[in-house]
N, C-alpha and C positions, 0 to 999 in steps of 0.2 A: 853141533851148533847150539850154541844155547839158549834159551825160549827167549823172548820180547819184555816180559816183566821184569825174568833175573838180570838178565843185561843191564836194562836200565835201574835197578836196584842194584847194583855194584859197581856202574859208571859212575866216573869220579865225574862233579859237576862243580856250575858256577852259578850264582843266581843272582840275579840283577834287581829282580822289581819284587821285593817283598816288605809288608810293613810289620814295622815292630810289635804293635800291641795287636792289628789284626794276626801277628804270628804265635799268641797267647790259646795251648792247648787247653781244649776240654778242663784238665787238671788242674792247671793252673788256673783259667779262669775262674772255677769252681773254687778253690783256694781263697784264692783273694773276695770273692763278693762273701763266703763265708765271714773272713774277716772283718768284714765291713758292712754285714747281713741288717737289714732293717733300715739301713739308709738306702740301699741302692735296688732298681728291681729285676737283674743279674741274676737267676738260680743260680744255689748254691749245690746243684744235686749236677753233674756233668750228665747226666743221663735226659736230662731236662733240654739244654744245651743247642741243639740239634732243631728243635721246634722253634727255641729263643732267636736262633740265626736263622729261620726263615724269611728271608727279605720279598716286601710286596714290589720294591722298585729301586732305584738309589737310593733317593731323598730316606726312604726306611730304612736302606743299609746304613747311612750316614748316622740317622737316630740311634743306632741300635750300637755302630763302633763307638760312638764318643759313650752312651752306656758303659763302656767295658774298657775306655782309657778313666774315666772317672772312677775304675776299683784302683788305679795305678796312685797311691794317696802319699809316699813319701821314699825315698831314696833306696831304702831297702825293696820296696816292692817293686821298681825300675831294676835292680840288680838279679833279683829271683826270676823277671820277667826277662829278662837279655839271658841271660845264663840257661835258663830253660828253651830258649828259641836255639842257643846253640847246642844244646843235646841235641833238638830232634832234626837239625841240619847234619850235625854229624851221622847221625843214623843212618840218615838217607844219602851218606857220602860223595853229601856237599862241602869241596875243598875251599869255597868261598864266597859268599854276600855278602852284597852290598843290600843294608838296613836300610829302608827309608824311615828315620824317627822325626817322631814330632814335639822338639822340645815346648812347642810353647803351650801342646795342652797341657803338661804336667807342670810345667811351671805356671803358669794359670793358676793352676788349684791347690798353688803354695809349697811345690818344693822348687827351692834356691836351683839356679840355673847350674853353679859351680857342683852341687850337691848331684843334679842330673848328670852333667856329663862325668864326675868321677864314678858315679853307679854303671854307667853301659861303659865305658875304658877297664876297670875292672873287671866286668862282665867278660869282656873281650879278652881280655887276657888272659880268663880263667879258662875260657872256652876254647881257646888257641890250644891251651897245655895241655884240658883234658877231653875235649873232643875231637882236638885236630882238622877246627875250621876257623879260617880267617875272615871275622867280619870287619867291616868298614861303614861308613854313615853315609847317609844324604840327608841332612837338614831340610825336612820341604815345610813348606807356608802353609796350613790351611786355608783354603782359600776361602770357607765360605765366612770364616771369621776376619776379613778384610786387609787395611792397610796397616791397620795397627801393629795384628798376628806378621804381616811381612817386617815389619821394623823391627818388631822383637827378635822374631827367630835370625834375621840378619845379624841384631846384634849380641844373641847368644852364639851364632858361629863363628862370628867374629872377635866377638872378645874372650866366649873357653878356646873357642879353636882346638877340641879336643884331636889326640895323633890318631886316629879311626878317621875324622871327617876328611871325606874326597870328593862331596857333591851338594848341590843346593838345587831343591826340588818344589813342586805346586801340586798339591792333593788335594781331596774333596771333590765339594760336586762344579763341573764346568755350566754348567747351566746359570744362568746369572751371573756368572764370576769371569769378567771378560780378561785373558790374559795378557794385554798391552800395558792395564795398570800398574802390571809390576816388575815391569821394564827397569825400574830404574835399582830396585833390588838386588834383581838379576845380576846389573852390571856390575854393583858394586861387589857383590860375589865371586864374580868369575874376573875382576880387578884385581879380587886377592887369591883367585888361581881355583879359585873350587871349579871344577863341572855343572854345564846345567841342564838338569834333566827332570823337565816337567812333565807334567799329565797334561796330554790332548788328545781329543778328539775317540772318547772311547763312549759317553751317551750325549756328545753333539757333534757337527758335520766335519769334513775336512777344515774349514776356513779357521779353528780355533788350531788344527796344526802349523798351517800356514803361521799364527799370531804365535805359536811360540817356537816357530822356528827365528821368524824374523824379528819379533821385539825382543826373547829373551835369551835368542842365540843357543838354541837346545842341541846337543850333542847327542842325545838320545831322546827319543820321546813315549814315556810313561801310556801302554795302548795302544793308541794310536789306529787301532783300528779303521777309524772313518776314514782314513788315507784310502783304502779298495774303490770308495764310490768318486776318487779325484785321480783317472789319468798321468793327469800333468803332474802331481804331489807324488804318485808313486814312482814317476820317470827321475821326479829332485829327490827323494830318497835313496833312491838307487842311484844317481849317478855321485850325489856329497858324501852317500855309504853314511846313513843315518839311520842308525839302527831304530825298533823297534821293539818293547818290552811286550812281547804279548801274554793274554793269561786266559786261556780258552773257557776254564769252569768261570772263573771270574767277571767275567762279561755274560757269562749263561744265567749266572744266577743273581745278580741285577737286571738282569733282563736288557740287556745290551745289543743281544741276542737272541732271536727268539727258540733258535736250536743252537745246541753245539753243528749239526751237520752245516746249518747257516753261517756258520763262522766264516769270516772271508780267510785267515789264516792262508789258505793254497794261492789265492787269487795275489794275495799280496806276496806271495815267496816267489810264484809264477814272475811280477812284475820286476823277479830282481832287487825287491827291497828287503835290507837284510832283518834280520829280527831273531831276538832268545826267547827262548821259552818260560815262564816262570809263573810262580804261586799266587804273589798277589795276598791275599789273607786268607792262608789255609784251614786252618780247623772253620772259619766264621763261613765258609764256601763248601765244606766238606771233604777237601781234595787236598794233594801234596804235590810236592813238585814232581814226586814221581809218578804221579796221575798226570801230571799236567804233558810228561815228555809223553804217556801214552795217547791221551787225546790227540796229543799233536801228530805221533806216529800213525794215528788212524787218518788224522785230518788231510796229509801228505803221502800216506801210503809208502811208509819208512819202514824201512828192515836194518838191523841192528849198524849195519853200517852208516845208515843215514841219521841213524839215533843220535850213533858216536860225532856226526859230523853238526848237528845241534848241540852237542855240551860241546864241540870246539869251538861254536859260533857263541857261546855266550861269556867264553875265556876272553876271544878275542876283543868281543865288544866291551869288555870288563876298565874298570878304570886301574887293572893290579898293573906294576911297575912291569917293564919288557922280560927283567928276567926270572918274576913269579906266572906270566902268561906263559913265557918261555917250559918252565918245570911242572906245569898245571898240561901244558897239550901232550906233554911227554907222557906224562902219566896216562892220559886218555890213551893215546897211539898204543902205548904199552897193554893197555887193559882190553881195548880193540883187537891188537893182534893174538892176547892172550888168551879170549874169547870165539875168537872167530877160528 
């Protein structure tokens, strides 16, 4: 039998809730603030790195990412950054994520929207041919930059409408930022067929899952943790099978959580509510998705069968077409039984 690490470092995976610039290595971040050294206050030493991404709270993790999409300064460094996110998914032999990118902070800070989505479609295709992982988009809103950021990024997914986007999402911080506002966004979104899959309820209570299950019609929901302290929200989970992206170091180290042991993760799998496993913003967290499947193995007291039956739950809840879900479980069942 083969140990718990290797297993999960050679199971074929799928990841659902990862964001682009939070998925910007040590290397690469260090790279880019180099390039751009003396405007920004981003070390340029990666070794440095580690300290810089120590977060007091959200609100400082929030400070600290826009930091480090502000090295992201024109089309080319969008392409170096997508193309590097898909080496180190391929590594860790992930067959496919879903990006959550945020066109409107780099388009903000002055590169051309058409210029953004041909840099990460490019990206994509490179990364298809030489790491042999299929990424796909979610367009989400920052939320704490308002109505405005939701009209843009709508109408940057609407009018590139690059062949990667399969979803329209709401990140930042939920505190202040009440999820009904952006109802009508939403609709117009999932009008022209995207998915939607917002952030709730991961540093405020259930009642902001409730606001985006019902105002923005969420197919998944981003966390979603605070659902454990609402009964009734884990029994409508589990009975509309409304997955949850969770991200165990992720919530630890915003402080979401005040231990990993405290994580409701069991509570909420106990209740029958489905949910994947995922990153979240790895190197800015310290951890990978292949930390994340072991946390979670500790969290549920999983032995490599149960591992395998987590990367099939996050195929399943995946937006890929029936018959990439279809040759994506096959590979797992394959690498399962060729392990066990």
């Amino acid at each position: 039998m083969t140990d718990l690490t290797s297993f999960i470092a050679g199971l074929p995976k799928a990841e659902l809730h990862v964001h682009h610039v939070g998925s910007a290595s040590p290397r690469i971040v260090a790279e880019l603030a180099a390039r751009h050294q003396g405007s920004s206050p981003v070390p340029a030493d990666p070794s440095l790195l580690a300290d810089y991404f120590e977060f007091r709270d959200f609100a400082h993790f929030v400070e600290i990412y826009l930091s480090v999409v502000d090295l992201i300064r024109d089309d080319e460094d969008v392409r170096l950054l997508t193309y590097e996110i898909g080496r180190e998914l391929g590594r860790q032999n992930v067959r496919y994520a879903e990006l959550t990118v945020t066109p409107y902070s780099s388009v903000r800070r002055g590169i051309p929207a058409k210029a953004f989505c041909e840099a990460i479609e490019d990206a994509r295709q490179s990364a298809a041919r030489d790491f042999g992982v299929q990424l796909r988009w979610c367009f989400d809103i920052p939320g704490e930059a308002g109505l405005a950021a939701a009209e843009e990024t709508l109408r940057i997914a609407l009018g590139e409408r690059p062949e990667g986007l399969v979803s329209f999402g709401l990140g930042g911080p939920e505190i202040g930022v009440p999820r009904p506002q952006f109802k009508p966004y939403f609709d117009q979104a999932r009008a022209a067929g995207l998915h939607s899959v917002p952030h709730a309820g991961e540093t405020t209570g259930p009642e902001t899952i409730w606001d985006a299950l019902r105002e923005l019609g969420a197919e998944r929901i981003g966390h979603g943790i605070a659902a454990a302290q609402d009964e009734r929200l884990m029994a409508h989970l589990a009975e509309h099978a409304i997955p949850l992206e969770v991200c165990p170091t992720s919530n630890l180290r915003t402080r979401a959580v005040a231990s990993l042991d405290e994580h409701p993760l069991a509570t909420l799998v106990a209740a029958g509510v489905p949910v994947s496993i995922n990153s979240d913003d790895p190197p800015m967290f310290g951890t990978s998705l292949e930390q994340e499947y072991a946390a979670a193995a500790r969290l549920l007291n999983l032995d490599t069968a149960g591992v395998a039956d987590l990367a099939r739950a996050a195929v399943r809840h995946s937006f890929l077409p029936a018959d990439g879900r279809t040759a994506l479980l096959a590979e797992i069942d394959a690498y399962a039984t060729a392990q066990g």
